[in-house]
C-alpha positions as CSV (number, residue, x, y, z in Angstrom):
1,X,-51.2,-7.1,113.2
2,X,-54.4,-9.7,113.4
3,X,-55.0,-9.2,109.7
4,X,-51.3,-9.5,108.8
5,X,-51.3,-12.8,110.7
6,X,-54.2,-14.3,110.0
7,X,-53.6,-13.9,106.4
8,X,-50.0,-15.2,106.3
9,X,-51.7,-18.9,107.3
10,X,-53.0,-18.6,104.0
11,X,-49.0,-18.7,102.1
12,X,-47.6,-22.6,101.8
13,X,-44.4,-20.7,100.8
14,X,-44.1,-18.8,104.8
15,X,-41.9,-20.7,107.2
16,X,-40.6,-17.8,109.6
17,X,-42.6,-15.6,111.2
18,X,-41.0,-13.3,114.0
19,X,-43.0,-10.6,115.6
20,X,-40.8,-10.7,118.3
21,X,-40.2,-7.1,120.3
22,X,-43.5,-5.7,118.6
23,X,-46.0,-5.3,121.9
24,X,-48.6,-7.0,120.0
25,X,-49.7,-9.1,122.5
26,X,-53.7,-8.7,122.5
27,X,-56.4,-11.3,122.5
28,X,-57.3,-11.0,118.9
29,X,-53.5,-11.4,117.7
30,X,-53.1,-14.5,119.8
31,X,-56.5,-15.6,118.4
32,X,-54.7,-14.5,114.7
33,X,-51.4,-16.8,116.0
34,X,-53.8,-19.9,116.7
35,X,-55.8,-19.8,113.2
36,X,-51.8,-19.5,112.0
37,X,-51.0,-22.7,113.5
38,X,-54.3,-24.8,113.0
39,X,-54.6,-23.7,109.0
40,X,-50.6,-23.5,108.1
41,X,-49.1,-26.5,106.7
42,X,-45.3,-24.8,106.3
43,X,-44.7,-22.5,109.4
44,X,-41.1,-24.1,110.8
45,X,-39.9,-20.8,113.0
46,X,-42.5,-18.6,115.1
47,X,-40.6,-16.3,116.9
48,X,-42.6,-14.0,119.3
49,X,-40.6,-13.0,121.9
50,X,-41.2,-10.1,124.0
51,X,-44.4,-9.5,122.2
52,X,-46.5,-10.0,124.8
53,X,-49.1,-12.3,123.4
54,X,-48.3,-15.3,125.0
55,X,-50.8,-14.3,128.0
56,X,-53.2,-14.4,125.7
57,X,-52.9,-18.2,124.7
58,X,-56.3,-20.1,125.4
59,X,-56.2,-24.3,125.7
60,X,-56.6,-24.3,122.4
61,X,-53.5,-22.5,121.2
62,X,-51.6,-25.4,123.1
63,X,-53.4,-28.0,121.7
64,X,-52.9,-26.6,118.3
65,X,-49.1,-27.0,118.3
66,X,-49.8,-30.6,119.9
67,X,-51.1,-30.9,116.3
68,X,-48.7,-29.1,114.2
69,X,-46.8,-31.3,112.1
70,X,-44.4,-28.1,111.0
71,X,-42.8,-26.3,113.5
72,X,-39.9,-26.5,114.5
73,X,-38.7,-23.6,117.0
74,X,-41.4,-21.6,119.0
75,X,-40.1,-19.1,121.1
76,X,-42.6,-17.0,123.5
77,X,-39.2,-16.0,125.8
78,X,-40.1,-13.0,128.2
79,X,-44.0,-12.7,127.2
């Protein structure tokens, strides 16, 4: 799922992602999620509930999105 991530960042034409319900919550996918928000210019919809990554979030996650200029609808419901 890290790899998967990661390299969606990469696509200007992504603006949904939704790993919700996936129990991919691990410190290296919520390290994938935060190069996803710092690099990606189009992501409007990140959907990852019940995925169990939110635990994972470090400052800098949060201070990413303060920065994102995209999105639009972030849901991290029941993580």
């Amino acid at each position: 799922m890290q790899q998967i991530i990661y390299n969606l960042a990469f696509s200007p034409k992504i603006r949904v992602i939704d790993i919700s319900d996936t129990n991919s919550g691990s410190d290296v996918v919520a390290e994938a999620l935060y190069k996803l928000i710092k690099i990606s210019g189009a992501i409007e919809v990140l959907n990852l509930a019940n995925s169990g990554v939110a635990q994972f979030f470090k400052v800098d996650f949060y201070k990413a999105l303060g920065e994102n200029k995209t999105l639009q609808y972030l849901n991290i419901n029941g993580t």
